[in-house]
Structures are given as structure tokens and as C-alpha cells.
mmCIF file of the N, C-alpha and C atoms, coordinates in Angstrom:
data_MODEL
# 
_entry.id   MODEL 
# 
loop_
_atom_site.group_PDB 
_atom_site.id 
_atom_site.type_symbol 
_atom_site.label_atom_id 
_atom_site.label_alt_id 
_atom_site.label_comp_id 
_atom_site.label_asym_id 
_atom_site.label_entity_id 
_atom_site.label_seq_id 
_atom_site.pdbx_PDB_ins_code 
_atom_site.Cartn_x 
_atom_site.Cartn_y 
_atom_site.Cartn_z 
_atom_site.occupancy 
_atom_site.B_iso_or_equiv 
_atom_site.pdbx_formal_charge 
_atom_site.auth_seq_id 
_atom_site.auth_comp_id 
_atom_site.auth_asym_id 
_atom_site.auth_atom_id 
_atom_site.pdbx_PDB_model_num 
ATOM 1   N N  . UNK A 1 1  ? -2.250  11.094  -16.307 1.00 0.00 ? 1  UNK A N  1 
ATOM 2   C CA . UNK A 1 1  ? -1.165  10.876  -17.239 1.00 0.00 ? 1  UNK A CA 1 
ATOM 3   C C  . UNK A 1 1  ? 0.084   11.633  -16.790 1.00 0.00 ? 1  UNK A C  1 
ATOM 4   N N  . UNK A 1 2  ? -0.436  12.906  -16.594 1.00 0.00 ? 2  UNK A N  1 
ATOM 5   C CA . UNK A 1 2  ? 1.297   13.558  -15.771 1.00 0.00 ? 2  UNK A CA 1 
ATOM 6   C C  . UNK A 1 2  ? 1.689   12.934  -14.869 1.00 0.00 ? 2  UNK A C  1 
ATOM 7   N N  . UNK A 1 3  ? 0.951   12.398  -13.608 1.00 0.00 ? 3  UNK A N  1 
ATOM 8   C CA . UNK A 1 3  ? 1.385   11.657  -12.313 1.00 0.00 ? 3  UNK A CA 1 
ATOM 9   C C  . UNK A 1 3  ? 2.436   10.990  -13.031 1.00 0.00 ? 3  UNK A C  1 
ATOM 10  N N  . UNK A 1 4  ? 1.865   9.713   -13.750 1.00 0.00 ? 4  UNK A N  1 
ATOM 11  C CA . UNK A 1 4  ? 2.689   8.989   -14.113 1.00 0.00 ? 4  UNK A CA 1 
ATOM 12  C C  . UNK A 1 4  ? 3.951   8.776   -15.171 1.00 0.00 ? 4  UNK A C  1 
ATOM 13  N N  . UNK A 1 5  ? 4.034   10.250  -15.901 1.00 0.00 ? 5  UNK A N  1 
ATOM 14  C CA . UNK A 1 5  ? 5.344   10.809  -16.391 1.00 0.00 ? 5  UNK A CA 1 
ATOM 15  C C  . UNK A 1 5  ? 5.921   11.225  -15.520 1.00 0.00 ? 5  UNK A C  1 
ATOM 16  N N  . UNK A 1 6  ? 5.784   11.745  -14.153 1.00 0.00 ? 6  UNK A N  1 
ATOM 17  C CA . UNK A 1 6  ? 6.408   12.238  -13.299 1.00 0.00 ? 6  UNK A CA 1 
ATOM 18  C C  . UNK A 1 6  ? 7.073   11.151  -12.488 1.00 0.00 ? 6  UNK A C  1 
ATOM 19  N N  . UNK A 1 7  ? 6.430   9.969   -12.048 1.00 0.00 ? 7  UNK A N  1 
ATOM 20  C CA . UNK A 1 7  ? 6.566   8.861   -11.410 1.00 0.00 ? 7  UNK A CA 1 
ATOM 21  C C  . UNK A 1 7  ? 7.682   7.871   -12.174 1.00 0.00 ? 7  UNK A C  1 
ATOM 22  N N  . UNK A 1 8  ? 7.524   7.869   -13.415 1.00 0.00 ? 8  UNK A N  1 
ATOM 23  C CA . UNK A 1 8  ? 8.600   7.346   -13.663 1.00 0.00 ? 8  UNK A CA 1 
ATOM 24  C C  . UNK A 1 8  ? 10.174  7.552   -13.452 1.00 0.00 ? 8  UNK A C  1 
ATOM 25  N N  . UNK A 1 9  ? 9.930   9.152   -12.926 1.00 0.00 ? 9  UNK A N  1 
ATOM 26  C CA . UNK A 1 9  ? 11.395  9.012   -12.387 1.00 0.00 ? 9  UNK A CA 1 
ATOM 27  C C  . UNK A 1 9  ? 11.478  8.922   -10.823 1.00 0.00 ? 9  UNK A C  1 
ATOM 28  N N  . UNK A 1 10 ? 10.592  9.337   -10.190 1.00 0.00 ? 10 UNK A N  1 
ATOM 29  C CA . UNK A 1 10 ? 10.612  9.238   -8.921  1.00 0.00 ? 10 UNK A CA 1 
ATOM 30  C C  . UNK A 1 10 ? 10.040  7.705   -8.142  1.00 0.00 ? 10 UNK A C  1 
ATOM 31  N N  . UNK A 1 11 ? 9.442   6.966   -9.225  1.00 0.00 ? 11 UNK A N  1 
ATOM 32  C CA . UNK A 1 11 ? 8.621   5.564   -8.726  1.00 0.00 ? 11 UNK A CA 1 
ATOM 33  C C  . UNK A 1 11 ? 8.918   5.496   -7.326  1.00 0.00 ? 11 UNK A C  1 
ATOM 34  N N  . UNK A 1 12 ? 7.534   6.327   -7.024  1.00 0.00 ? 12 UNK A N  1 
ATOM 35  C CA . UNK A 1 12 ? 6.898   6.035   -5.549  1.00 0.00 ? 12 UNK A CA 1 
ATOM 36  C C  . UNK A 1 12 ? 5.168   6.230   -5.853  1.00 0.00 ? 12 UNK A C  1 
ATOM 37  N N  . UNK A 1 13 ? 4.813   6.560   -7.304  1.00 0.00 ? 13 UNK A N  1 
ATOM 38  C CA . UNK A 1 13 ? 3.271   6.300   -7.216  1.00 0.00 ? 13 UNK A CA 1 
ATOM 39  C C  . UNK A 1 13 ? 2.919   5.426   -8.216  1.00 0.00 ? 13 UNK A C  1 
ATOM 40  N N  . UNK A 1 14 ? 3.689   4.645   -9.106  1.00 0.00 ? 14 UNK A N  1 
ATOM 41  C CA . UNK A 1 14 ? 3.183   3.455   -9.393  1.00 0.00 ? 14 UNK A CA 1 
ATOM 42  C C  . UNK A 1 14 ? 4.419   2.627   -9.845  1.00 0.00 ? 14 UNK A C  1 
ATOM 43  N N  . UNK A 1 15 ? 4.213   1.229   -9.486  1.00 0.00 ? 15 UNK A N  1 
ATOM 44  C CA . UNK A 1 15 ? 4.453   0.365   -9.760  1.00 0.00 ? 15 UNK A CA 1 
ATOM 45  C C  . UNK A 1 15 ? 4.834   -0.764  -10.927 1.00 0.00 ? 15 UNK A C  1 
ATOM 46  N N  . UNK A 1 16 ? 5.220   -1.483  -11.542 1.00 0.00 ? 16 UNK A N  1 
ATOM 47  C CA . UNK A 1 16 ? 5.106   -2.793  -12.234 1.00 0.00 ? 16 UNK A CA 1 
ATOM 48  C C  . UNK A 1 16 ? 5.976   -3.841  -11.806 1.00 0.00 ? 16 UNK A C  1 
ATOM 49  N N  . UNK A 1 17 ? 5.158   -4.552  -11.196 1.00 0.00 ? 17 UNK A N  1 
ATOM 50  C CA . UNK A 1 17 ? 5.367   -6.183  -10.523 1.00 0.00 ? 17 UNK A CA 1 
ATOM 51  C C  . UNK A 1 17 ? 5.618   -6.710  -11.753 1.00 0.00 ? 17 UNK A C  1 
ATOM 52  N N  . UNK A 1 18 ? 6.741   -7.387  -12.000 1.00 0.00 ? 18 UNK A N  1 
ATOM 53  C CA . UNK A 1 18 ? 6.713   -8.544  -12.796 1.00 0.00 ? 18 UNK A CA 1 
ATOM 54  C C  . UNK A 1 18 ? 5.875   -8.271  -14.320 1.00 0.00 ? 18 UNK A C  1 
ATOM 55  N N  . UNK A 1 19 ? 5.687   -6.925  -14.619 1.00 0.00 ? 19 UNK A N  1 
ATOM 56  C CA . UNK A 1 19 ? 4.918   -7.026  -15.552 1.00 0.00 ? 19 UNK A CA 1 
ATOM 57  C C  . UNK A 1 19 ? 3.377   -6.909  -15.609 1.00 0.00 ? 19 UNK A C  1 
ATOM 58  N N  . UNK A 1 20 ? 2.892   -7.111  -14.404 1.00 0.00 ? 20 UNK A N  1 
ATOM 59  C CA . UNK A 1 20 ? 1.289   -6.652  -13.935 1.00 0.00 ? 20 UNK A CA 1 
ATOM 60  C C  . UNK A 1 20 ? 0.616   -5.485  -14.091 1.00 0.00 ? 20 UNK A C  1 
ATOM 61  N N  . UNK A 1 21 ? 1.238   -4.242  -14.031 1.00 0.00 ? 21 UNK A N  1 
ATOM 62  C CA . UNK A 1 21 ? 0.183   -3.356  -14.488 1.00 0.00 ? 21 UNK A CA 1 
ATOM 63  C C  . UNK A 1 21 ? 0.428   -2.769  -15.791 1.00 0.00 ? 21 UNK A C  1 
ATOM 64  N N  . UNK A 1 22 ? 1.214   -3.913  -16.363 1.00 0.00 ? 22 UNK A N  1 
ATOM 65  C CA . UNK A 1 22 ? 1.136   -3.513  -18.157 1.00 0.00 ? 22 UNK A CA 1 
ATOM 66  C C  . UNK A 1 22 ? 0.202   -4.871  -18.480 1.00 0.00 ? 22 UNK A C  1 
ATOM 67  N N  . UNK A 1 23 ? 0.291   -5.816  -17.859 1.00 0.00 ? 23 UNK A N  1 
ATOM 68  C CA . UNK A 1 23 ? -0.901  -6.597  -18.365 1.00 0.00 ? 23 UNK A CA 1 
ATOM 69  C C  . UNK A 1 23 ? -1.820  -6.106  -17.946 1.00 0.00 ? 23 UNK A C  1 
ATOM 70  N N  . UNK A 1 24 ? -2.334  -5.486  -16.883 1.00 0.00 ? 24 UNK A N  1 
ATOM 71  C CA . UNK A 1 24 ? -4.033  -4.537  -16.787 1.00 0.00 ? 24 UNK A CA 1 
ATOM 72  C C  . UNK A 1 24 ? -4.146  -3.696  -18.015 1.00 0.00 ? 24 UNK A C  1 
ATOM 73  N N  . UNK A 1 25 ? -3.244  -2.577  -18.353 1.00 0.00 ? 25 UNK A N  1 
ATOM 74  C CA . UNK A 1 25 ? -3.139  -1.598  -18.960 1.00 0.00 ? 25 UNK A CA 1 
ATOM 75  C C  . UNK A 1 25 ? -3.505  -2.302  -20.242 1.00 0.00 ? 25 UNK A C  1 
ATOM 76  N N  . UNK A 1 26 ? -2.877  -3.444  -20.727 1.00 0.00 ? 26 UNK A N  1 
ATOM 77  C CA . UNK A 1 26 ? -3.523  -4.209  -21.584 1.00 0.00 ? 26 UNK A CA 1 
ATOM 78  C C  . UNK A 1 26 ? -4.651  -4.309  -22.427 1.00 0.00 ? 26 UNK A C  1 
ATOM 79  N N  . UNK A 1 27 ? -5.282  -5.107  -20.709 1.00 0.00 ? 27 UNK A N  1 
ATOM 80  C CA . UNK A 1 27 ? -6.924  -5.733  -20.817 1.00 0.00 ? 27 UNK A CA 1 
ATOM 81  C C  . UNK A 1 27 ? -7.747  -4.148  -21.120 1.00 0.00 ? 27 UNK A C  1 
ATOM 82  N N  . UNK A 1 28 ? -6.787  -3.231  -20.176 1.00 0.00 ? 28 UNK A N  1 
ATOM 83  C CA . UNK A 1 28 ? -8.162  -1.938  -20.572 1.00 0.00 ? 28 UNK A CA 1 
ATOM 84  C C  . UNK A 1 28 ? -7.955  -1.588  -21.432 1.00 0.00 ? 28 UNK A C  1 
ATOM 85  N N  . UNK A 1 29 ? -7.156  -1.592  -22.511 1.00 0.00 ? 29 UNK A N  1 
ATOM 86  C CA . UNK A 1 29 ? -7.007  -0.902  -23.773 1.00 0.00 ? 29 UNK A CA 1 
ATOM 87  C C  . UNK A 1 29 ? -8.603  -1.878  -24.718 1.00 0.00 ? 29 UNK A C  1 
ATOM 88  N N  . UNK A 1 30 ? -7.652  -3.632  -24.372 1.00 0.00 ? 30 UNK A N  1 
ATOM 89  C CA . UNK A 1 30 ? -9.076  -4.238  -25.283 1.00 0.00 ? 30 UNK A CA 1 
ATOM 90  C C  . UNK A 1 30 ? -10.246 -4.165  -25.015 1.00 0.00 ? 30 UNK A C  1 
ATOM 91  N N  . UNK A 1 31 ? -10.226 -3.872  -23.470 1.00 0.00 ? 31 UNK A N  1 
ATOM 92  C CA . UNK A 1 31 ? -11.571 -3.646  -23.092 1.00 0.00 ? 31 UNK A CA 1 
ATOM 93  C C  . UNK A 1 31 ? -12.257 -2.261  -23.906 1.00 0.00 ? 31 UNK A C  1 
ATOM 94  N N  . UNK A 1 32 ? -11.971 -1.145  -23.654 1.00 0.00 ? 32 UNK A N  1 
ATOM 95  C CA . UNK A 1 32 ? -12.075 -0.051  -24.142 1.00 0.00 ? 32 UNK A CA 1 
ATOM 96  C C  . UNK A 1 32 ? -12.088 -0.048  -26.096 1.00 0.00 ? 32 UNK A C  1 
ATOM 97  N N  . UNK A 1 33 ? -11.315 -0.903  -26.590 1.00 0.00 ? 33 UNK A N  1 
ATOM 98  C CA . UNK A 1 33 ? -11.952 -1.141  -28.103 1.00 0.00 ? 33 UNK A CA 1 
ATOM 99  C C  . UNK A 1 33 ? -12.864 -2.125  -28.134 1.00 0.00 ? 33 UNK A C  1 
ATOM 100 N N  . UNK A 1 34 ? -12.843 -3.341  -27.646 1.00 0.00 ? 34 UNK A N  1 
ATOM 101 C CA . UNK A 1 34 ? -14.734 -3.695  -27.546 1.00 0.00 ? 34 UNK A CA 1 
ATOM 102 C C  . UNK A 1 34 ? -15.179 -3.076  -27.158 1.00 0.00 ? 34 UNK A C  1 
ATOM 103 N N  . UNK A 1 35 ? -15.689 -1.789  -26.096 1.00 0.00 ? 35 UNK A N  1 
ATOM 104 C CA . UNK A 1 35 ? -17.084 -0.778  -26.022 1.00 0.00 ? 35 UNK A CA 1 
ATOM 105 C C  . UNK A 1 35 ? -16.910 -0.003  -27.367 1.00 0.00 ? 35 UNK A C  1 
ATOM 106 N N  . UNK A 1 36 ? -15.833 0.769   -27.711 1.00 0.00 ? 36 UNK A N  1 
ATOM 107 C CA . UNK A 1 36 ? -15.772 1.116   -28.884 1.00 0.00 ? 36 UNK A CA 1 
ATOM 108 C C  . UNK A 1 36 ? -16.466 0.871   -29.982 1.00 0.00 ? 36 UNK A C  1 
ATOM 109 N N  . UNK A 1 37 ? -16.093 -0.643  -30.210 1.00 0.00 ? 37 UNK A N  1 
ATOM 110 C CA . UNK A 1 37 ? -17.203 -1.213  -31.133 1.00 0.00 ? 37 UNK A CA 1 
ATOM 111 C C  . UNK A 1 37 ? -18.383 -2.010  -30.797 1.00 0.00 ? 37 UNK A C  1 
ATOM 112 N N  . UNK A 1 38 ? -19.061 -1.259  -29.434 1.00 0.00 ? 38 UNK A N  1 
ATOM 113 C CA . UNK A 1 38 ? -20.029 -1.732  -29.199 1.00 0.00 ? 38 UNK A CA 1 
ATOM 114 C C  . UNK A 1 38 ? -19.885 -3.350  -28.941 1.00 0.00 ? 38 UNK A C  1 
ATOM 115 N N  . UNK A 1 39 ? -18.998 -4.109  -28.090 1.00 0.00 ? 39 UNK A N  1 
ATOM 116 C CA . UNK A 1 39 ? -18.870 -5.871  -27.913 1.00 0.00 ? 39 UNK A CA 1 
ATOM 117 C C  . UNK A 1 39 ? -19.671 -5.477  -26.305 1.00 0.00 ? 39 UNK A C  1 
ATOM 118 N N  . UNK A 1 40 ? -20.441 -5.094  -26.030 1.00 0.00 ? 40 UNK A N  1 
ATOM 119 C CA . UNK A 1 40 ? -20.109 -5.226  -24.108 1.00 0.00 ? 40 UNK A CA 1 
ATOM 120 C C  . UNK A 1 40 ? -20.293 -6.210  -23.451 1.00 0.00 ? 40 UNK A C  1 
ATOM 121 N N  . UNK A 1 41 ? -20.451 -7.211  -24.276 1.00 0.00 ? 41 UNK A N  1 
ATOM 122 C CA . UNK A 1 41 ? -20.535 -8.409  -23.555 1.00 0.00 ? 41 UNK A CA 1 
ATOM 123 C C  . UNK A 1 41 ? -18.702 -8.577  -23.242 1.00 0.00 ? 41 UNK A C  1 
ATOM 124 N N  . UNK A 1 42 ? -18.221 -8.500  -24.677 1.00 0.00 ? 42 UNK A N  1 
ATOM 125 C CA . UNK A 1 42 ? -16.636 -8.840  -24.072 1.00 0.00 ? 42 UNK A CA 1 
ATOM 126 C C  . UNK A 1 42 ? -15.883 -7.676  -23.468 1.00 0.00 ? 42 UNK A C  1 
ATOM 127 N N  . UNK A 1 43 ? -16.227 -6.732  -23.238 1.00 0.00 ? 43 UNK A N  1 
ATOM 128 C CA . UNK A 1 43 ? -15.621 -5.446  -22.283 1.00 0.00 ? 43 UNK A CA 1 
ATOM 129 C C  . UNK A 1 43 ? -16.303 -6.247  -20.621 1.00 0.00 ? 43 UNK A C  1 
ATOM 130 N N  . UNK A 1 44 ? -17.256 -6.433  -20.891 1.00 0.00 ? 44 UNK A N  1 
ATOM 131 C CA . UNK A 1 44 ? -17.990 -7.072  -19.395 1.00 0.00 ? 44 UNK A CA 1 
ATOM 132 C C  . UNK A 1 44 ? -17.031 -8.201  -18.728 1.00 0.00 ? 44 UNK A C  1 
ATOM 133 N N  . UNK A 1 45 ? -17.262 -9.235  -20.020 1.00 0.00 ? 45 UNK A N  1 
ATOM 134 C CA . UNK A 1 45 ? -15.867 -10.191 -19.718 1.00 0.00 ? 45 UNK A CA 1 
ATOM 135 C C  . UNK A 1 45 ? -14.781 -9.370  -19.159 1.00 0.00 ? 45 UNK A C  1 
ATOM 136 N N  . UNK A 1 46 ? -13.922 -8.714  -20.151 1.00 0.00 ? 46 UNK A N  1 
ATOM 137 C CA . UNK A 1 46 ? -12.573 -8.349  -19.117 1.00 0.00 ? 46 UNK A CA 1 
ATOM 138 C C  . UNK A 1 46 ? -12.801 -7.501  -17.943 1.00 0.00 ? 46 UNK A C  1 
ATOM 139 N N  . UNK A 1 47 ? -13.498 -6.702  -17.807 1.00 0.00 ? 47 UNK A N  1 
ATOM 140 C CA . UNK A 1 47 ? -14.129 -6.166  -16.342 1.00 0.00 ? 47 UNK A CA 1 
ATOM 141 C C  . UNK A 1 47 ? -14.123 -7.883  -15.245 1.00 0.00 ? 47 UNK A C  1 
ATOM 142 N N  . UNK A 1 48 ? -15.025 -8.076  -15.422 1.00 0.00 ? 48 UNK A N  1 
ATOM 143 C CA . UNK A 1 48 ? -15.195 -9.280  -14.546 1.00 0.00 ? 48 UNK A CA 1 
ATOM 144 C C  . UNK A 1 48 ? -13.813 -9.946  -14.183 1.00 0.00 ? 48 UNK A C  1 
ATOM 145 N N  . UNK A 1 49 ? -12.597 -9.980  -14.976 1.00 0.00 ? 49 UNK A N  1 
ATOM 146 C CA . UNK A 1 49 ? -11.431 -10.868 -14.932 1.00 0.00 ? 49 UNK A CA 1 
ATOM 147 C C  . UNK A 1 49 ? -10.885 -10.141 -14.127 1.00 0.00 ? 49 UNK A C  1 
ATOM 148 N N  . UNK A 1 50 ? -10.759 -8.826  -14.595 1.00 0.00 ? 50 UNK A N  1 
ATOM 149 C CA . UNK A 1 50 ? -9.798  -7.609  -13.851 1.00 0.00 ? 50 UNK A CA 1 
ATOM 150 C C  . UNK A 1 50 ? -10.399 -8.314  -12.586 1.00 0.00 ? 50 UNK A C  1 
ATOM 151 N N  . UNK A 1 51 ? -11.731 -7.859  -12.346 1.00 0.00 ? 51 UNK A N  1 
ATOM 152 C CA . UNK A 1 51 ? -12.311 -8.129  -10.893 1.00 0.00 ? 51 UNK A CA 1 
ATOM 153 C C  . UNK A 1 51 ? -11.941 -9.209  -9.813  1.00 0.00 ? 51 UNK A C  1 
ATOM 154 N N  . UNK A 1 52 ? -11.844 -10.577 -11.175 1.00 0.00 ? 52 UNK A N  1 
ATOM 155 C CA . UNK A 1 52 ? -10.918 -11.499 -10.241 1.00 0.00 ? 52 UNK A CA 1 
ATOM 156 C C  . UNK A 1 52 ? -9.700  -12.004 -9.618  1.00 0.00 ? 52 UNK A C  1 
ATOM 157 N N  . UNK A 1 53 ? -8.976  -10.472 -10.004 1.00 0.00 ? 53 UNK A N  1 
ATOM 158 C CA . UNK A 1 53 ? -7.686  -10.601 -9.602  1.00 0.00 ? 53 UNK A CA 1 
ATOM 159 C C  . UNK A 1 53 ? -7.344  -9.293  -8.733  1.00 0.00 ? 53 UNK A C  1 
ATOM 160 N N  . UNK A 1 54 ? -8.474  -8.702  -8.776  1.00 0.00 ? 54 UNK A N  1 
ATOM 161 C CA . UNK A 1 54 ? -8.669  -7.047  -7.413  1.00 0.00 ? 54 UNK A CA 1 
ATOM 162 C C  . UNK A 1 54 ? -8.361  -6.472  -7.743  1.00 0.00 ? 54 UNK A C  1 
ATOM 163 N N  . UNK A 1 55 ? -8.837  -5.826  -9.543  1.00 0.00 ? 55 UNK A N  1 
ATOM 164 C CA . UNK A 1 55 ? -8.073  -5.016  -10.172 1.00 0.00 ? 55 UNK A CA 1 
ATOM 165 C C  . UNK A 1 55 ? -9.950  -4.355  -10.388 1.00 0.00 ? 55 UNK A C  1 
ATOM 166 N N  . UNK A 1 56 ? -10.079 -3.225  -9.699  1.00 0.00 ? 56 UNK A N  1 
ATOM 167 C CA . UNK A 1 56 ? -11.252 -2.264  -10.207 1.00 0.00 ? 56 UNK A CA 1 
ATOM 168 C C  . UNK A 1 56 ? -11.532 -1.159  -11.612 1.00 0.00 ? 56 UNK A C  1 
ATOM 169 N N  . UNK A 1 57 ? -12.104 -1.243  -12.102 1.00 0.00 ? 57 UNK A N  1 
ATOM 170 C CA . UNK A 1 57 ? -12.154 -0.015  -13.118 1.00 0.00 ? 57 UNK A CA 1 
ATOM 171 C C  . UNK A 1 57 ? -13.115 1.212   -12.913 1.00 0.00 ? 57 UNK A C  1 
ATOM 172 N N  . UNK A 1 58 ? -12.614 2.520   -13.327 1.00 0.00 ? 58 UNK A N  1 
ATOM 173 C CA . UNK A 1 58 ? -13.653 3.065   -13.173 1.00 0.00 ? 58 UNK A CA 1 
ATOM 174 C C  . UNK A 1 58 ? -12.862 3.904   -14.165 1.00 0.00 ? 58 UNK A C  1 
ATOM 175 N N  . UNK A 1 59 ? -14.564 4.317   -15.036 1.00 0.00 ? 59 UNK A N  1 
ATOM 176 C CA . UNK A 1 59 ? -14.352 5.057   -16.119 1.00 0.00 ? 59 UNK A CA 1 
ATOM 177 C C  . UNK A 1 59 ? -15.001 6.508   -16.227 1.00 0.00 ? 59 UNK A C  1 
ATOM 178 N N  . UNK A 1 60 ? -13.768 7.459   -16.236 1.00 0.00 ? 60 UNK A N  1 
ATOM 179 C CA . UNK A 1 60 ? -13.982 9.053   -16.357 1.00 0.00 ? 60 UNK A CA 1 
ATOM 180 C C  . UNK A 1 60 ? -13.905 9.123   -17.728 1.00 0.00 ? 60 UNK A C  1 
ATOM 181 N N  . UNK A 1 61 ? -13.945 10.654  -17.553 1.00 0.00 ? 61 UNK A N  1 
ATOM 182 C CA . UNK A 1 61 ? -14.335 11.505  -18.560 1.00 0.00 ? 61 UNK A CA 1 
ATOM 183 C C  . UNK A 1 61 ? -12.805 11.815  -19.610 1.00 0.00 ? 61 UNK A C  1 
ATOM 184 N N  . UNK A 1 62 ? -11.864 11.141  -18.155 1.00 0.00 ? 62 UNK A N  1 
ATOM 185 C CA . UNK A 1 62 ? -10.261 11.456  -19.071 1.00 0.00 ? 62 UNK A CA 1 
ATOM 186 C C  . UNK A 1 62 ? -9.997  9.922   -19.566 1.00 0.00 ? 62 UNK A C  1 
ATOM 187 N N  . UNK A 1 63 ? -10.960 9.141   -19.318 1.00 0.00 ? 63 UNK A N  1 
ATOM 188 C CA . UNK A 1 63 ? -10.219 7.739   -19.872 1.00 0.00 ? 63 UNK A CA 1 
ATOM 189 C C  . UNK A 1 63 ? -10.720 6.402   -18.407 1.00 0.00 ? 63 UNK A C  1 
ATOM 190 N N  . UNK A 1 64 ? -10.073 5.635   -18.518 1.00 0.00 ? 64 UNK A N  1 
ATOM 191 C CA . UNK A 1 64 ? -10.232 4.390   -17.675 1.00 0.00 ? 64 UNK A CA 1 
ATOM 192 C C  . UNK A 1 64 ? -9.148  4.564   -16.734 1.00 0.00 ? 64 UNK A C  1 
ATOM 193 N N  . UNK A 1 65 ? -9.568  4.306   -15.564 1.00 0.00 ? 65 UNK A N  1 
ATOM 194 C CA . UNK A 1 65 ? -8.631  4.517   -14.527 1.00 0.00 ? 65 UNK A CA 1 
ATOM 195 C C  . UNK A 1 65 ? -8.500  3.113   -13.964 1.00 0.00 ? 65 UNK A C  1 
ATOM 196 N N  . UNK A 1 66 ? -7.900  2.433   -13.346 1.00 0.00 ? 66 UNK A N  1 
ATOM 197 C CA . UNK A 1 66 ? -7.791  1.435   -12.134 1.00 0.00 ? 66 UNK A CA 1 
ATOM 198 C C  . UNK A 1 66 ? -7.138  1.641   -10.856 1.00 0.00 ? 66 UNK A C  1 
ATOM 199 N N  . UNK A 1 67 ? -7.531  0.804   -9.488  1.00 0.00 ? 67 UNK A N  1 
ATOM 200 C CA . UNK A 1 67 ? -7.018  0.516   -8.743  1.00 0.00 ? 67 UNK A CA 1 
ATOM 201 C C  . UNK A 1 67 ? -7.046  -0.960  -8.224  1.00 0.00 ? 67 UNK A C  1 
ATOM 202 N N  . UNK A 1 68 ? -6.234  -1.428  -7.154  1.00 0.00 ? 68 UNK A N  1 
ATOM 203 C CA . UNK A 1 68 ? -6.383  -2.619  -6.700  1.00 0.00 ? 68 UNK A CA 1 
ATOM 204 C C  . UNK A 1 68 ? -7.361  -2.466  -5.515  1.00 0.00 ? 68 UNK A C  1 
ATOM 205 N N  . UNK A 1 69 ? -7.955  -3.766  -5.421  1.00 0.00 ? 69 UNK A N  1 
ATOM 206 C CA . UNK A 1 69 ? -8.726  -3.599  -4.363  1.00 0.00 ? 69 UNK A CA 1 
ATOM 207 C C  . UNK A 1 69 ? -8.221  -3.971  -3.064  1.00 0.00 ? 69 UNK A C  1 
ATOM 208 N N  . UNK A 1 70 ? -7.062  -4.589  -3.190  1.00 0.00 ? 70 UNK A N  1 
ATOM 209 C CA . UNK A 1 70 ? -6.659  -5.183  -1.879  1.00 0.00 ? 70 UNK A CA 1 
ATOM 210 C C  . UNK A 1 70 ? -5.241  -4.125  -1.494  1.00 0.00 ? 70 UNK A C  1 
# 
């Protein structure tokens, strides 16, 4: 979370294309309230979507992180 208060003024460690990693940031929020309420079938769903567009998740202890895979 600091990186990316910091990055916003310097944007050289993240990005938004067109709007793309606020639509990830999105999906992981809904993703993250379906496990919440126990859906994992539909957290699985948006995992899998992320996946089809080379967007990875991995989930710590501070929250949901992503990267691209490509």
C-alpha cells in the first residue's frame, strides 16, 4: 500500500492502461467479498477470468496481491 502512495507521484511502479488495473482491483475486491461470504465457487470464477487475461493472484496475510503474467 505505501509503494503505491508513493508511486503515484513518481509512476514508475505501477501503472493504469486504459483503466485495467482498476478493473482487476475491481474483480479482487468481489472476489474477496464472495470468500468472505463463503461463494468460492464465484471467487474461483473470478480467479479463473483474472487468469485469462494473465492477471495472477496471490493471497497474503496483508491482503490480495496481483501480477501479470506476461
Amino acid at each position: 500500500a505505501y509503494l503505491k502512495e508513493v508511486d503515484v507521484v513518481l509512476q514508475v511502479l505501477f501503472h493504469d492502461e486504459d483503466g485495467i488495473d482498476a478493473d482487476v482491483e475491481s474483480l479482487i475486491e468481489e472476489r474477496n467479498k464472495a470468500r468472505d461470504e463463503k461463494d468460492f465457487a464465484r471467487a474461483d470464477e473470478i480467479r479463473d477470468e483474472l487468469e485469462k487475461q494473465g492477471i495472477v493472484l496471490d493471497d497474503t496475510p496483508g491482503g490480495t496481491i496481483w501480477k501479470r503474467t506476461s
